[in-house]
BALOBA-1460 file (C-alpha; in Angstrom, 3 decimals):
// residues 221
<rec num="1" residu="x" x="-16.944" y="-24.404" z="23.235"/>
<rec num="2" residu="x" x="-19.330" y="-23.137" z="20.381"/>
<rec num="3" residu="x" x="-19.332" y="-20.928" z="17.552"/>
<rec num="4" residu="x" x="-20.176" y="-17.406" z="19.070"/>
<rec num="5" residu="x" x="-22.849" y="-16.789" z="21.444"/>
<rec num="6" residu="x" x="-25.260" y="-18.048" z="18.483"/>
<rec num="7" residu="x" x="-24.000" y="-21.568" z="17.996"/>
<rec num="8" residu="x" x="-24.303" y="-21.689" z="21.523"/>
<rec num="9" residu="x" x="-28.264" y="-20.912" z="21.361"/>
<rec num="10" residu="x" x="-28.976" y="-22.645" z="18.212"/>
<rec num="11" residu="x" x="-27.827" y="-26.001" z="19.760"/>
<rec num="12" residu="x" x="-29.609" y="-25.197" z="23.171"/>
<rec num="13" residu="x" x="-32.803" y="-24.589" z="20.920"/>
<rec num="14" residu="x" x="-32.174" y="-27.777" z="19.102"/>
<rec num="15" residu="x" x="-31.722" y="-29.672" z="22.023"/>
<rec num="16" residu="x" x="-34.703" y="-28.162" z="24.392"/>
<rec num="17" residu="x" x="-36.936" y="-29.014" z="20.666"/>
<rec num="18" residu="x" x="-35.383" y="-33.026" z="20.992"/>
<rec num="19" residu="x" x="-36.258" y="-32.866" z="25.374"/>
<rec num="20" residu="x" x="-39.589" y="-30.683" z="25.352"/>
<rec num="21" residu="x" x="-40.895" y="-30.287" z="21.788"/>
<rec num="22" residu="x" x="-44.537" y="-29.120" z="23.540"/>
<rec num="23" residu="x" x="-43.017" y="-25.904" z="24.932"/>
<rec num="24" residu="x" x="-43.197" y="-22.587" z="24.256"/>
<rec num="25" residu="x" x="-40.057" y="-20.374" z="24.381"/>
<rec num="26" residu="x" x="-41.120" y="-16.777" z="25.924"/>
<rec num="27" residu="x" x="-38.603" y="-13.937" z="25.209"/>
<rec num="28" residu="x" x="-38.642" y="-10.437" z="26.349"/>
<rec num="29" residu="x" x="-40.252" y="-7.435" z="24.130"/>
<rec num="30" residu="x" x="-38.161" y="-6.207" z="23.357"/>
<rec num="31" residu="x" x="-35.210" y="-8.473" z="22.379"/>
<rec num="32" residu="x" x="-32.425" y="-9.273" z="20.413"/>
<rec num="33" residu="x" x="-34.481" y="-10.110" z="17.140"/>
<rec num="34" residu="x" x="-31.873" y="-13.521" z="16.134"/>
<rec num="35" residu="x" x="-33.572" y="-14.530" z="19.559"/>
<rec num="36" residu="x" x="-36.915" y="-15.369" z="17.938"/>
<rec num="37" residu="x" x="-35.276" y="-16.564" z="14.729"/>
<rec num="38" residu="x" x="-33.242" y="-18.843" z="16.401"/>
<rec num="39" residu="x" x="-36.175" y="-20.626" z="18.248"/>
<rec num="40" residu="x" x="-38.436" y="-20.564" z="15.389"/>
<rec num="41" residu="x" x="-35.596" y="-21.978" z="13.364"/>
<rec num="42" residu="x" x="-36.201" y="-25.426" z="15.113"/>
<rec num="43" residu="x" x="-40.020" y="-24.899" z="15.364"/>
<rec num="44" residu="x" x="-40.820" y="-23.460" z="19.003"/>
<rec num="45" residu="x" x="-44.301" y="-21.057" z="18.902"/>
<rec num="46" residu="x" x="-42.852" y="-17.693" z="20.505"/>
<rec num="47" residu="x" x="-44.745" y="-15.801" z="22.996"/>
<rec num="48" residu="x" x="-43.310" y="-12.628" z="24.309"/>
<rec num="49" residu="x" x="-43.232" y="-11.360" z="28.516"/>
<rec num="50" residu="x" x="-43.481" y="-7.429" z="28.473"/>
<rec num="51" residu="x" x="-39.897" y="-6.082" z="29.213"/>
<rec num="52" residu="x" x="-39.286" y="-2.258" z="28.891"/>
<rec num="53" residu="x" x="-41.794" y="1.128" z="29.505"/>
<rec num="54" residu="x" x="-40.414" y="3.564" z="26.455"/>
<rec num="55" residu="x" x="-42.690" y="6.121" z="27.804"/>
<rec num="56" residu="x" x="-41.285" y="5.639" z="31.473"/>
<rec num="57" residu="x" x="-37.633" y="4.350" z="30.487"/>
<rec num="58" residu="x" x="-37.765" y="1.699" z="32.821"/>
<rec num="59" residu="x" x="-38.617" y="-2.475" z="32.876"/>
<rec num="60" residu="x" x="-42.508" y="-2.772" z="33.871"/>
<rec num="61" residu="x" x="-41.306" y="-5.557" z="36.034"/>
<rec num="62" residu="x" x="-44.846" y="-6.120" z="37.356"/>
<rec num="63" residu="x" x="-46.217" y="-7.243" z="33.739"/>
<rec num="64" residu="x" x="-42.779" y="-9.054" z="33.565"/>
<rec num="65" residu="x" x="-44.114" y="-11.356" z="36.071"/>
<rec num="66" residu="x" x="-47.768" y="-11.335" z="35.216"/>
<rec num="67" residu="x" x="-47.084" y="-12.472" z="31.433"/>
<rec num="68" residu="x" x="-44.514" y="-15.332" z="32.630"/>
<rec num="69" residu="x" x="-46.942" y="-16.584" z="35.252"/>
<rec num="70" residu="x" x="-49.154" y="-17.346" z="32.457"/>
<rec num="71" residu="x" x="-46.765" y="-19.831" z="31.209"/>
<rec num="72" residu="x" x="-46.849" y="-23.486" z="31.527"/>
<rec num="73" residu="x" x="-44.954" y="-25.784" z="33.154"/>
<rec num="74" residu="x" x="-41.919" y="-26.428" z="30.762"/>
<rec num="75" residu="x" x="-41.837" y="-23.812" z="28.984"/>
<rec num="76" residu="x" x="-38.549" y="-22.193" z="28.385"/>
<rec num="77" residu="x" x="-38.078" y="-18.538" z="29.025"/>
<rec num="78" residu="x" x="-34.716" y="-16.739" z="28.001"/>
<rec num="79" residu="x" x="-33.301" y="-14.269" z="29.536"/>
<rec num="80" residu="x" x="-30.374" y="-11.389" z="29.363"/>
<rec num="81" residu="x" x="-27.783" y="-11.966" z="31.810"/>
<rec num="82" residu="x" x="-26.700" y="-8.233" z="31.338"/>
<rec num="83" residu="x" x="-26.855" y="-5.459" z="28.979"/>
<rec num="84" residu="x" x="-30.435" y="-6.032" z="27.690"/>
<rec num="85" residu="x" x="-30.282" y="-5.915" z="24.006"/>
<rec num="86" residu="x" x="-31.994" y="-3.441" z="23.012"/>
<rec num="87" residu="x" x="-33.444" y="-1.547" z="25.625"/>
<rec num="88" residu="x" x="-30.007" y="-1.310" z="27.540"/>
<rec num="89" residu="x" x="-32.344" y="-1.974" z="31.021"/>
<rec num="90" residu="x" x="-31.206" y="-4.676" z="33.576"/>
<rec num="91" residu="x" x="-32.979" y="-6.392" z="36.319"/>
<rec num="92" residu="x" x="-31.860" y="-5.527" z="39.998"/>
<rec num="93" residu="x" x="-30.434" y="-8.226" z="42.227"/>
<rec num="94" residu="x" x="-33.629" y="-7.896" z="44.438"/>
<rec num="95" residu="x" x="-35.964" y="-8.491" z="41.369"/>
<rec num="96" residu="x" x="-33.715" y="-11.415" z="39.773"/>
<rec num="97" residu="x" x="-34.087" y="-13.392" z="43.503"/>
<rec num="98" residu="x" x="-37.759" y="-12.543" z="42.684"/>
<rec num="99" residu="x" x="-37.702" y="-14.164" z="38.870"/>
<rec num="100" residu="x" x="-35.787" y="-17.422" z="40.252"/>
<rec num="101" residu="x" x="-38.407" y="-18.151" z="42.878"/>
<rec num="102" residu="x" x="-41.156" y="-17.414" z="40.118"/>
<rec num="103" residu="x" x="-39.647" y="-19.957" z="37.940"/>
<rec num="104" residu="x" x="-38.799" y="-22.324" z="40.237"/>
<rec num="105" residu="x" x="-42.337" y="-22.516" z="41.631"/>
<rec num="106" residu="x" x="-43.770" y="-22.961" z="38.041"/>
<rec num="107" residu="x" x="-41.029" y="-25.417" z="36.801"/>
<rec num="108" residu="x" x="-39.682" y="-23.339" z="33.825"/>
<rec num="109" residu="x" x="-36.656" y="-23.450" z="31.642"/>
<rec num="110" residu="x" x="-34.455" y="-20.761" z="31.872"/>
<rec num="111" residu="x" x="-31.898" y="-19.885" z="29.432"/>
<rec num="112" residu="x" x="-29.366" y="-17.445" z="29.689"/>
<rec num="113" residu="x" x="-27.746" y="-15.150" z="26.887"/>
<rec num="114" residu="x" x="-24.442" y="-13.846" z="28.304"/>
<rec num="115" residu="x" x="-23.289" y="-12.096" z="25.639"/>
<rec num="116" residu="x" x="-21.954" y="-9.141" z="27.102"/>
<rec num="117" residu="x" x="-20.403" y="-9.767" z="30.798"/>
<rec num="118" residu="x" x="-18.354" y="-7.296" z="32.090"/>
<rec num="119" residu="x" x="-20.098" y="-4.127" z="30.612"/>
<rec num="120" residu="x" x="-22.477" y="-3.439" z="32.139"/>
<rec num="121" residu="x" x="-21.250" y="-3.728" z="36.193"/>
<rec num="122" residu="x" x="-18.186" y="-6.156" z="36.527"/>
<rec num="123" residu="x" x="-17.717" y="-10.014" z="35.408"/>
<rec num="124" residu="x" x="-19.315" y="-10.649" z="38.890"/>
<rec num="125" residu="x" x="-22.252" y="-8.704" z="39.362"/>
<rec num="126" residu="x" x="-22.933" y="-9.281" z="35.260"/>
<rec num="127" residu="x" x="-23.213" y="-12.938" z="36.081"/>
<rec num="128" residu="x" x="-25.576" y="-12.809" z="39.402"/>
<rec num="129" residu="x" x="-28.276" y="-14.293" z="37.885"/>
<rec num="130" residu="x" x="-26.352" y="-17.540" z="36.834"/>
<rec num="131" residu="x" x="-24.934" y="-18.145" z="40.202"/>
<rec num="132" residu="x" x="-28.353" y="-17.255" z="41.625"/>
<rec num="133" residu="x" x="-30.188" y="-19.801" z="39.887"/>
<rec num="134" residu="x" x="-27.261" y="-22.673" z="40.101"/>
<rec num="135" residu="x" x="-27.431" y="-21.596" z="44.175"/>
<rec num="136" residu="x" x="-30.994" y="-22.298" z="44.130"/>
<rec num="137" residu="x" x="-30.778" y="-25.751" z="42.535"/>
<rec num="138" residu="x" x="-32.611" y="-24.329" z="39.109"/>
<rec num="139" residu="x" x="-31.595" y="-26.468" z="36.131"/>
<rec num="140" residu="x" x="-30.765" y="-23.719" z="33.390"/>
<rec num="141" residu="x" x="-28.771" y="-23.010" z="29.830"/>
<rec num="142" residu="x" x="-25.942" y="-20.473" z="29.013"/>
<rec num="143" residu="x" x="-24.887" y="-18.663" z="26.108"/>
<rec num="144" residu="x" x="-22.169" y="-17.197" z="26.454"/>
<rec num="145" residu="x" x="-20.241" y="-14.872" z="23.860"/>
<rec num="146" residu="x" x="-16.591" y="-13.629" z="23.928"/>
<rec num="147" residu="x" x="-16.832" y="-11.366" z="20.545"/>
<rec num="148" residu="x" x="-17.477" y="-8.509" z="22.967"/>
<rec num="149" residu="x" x="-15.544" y="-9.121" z="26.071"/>
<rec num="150" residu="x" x="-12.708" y="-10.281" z="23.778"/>
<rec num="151" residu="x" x="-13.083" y="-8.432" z="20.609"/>
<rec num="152" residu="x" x="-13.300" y="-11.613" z="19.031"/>
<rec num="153" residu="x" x="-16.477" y="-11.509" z="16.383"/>
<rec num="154" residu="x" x="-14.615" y="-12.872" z="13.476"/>
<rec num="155" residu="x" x="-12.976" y="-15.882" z="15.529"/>
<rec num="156" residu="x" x="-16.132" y="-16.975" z="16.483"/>
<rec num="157" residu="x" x="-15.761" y="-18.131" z="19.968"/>
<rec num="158" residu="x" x="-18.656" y="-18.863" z="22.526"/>
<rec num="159" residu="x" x="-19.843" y="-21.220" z="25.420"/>
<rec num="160" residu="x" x="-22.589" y="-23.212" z="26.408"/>
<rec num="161" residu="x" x="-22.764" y="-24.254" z="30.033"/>
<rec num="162" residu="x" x="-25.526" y="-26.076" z="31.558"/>
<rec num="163" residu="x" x="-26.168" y="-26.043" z="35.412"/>
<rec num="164" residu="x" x="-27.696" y="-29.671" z="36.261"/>
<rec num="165" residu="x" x="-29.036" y="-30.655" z="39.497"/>
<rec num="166" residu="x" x="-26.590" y="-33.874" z="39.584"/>
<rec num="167" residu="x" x="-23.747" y="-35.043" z="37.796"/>
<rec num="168" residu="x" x="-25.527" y="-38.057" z="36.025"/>
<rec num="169" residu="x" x="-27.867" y="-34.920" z="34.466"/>
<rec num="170" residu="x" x="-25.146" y="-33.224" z="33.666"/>
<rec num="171" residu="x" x="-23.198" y="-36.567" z="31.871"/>
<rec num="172" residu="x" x="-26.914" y="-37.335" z="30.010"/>
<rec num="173" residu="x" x="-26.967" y="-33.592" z="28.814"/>
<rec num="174" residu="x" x="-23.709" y="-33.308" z="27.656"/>
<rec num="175" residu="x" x="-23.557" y="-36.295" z="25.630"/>
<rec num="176" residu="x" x="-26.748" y="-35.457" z="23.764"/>
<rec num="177" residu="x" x="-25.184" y="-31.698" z="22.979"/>
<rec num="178" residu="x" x="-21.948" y="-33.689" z="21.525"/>
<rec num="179" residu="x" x="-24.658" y="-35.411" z="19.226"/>
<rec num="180" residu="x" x="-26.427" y="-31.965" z="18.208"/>
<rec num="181" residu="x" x="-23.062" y="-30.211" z="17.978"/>
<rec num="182" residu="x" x="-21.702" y="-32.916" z="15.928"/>
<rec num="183" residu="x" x="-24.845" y="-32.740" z="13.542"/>
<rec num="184" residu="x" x="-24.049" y="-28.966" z="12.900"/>
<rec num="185" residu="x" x="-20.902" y="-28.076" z="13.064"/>
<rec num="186" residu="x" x="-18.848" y="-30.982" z="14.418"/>
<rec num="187" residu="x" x="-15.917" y="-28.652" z="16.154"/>
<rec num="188" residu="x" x="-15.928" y="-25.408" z="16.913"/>
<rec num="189" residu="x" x="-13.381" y="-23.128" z="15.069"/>
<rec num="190" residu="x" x="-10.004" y="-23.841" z="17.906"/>
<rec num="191" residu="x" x="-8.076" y="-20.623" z="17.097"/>
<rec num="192" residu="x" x="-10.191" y="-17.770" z="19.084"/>
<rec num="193" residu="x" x="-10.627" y="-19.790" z="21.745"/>
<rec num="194" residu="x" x="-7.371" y="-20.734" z="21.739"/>
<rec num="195" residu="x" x="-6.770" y="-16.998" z="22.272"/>
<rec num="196" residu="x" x="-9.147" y="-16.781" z="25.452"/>
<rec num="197" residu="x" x="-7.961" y="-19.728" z="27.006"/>
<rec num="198" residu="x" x="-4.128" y="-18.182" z="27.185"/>
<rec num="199" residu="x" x="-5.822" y="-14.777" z="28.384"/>
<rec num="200" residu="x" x="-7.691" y="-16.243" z="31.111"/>
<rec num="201" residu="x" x="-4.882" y="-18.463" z="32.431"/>
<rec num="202" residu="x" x="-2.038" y="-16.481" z="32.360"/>
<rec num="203" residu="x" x="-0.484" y="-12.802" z="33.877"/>
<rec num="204" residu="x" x="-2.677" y="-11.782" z="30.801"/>
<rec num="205" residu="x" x="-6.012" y="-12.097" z="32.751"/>
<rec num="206" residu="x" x="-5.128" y="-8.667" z="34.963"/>
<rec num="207" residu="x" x="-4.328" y="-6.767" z="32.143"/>
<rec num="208" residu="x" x="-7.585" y="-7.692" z="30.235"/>
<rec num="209" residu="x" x="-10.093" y="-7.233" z="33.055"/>
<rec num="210" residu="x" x="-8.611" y="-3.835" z="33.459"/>
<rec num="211" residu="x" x="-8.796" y="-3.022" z="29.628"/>
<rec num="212" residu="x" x="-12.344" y="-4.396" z="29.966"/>
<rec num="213" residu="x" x="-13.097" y="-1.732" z="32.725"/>
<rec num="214" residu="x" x="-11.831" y="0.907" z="30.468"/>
<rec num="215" residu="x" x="-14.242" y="0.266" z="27.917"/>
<rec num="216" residu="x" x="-17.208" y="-0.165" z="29.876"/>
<rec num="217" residu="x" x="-16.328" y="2.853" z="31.318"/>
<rec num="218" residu="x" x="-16.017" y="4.304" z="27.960"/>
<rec num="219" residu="x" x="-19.030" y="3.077" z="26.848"/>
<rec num="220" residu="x" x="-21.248" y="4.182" z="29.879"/>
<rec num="221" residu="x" x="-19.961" y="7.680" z="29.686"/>
């Protein structure tokens, strides 16, 4: 439980800075411009994979994977789950299977920013990617927001989840994030996520995935 989305990536910046303080973090161009910030905040160099044609309206996926295969071994790359901010363009299913064996074969870091599932297809589909790479055994980072999904920005109320390849990974990363989150903000704020927690385990959960549908529908048209 974090503080947004953003105090989700902040302390998954400071703690890939503590674990691999050589890499380089590449981000998509264009992106969400906190995404840079954030990184550079804890002293990562930047480099940028080419995302989105404007002239064609579409992802040049082939210099997607030309710039990443010029990364090094380590070296974190961060990704949209969904809803790429700005550009509004998504990867398909068949060229996300493509990404994961890319990254797998070059030993990257992938970190996801989820900060918008359920808009752009369903919660499912919007989250293919994550299950994709857990399936495939790729360690990885999530951000995830709920001031969208939720209409929660004030409440602050995010997630970080981290797919290891073992449990005694998972134990070793988690207790270094206590440390980091401790170092920053200590708790996170317990009200808004108080507030998603009785959504998503009550009769509540129906009625909000189905409100959630109506604005993505809203939103598309």
């Amino acid at each position: 439980h974090t503080p947004g989305g953003t105090g989700a990536l902040h302390v998954i910046a400071l703690f890939l800075k503590e674990q691999f303080p050589q890499s380089t973090v590449f981000v998509s161009a264009p992106t969400w411009p906190n995404h840079p910030h954030i990184f550079k905040m804890v002293g990562f160099p930047i480099a940028e994979y080419r995302y989105y044609d404007k002239a064609q309206k579409n992802i040049c996926f082939d210099a997607v994977i030309d710039d990443l295969k010029q990364a090094k071994e380590r070296d974190i790359v961060l990704f949209h789950a969904c809803c790429h901010n700005p550009s509004g363009a998504d990867f398909t299913q068949e060229q996300w299977q493509l990404l994961s064996v890319l990254v797998q074969a070059k030993k990257l870091i992938p970190v996801f920013d989820c900060a918008y599932q359920g808009f752009a297809n369903n919660l499912q589909d919007d989250a293919y990617a994550i299950r994709l790479f857990a399936e495939m055994g790729i360690e990885c980072l999530v951000a995830s927001s709920f001031s969208k999904n939720f209409g929660l920005y004030n409440e602050r109320v995010g997630a970080l989840t981290v797919c290891a390849a073992s449990s005694i990974s998972r134990d070793h990363v988690y207790s270094q994030l206590k440390i980091l989150a401790r170092g920053v903000y200590s708790n996170p704020p317990a009200h808004g996520g108080h507030i998603v927690d009785k959504i998503l385990g009550s009769d509540l959960k129906s009625m909000w995935h189905a409100d959630l549908i109506h604005m993505k529908n809203r939103l598309q048209a």
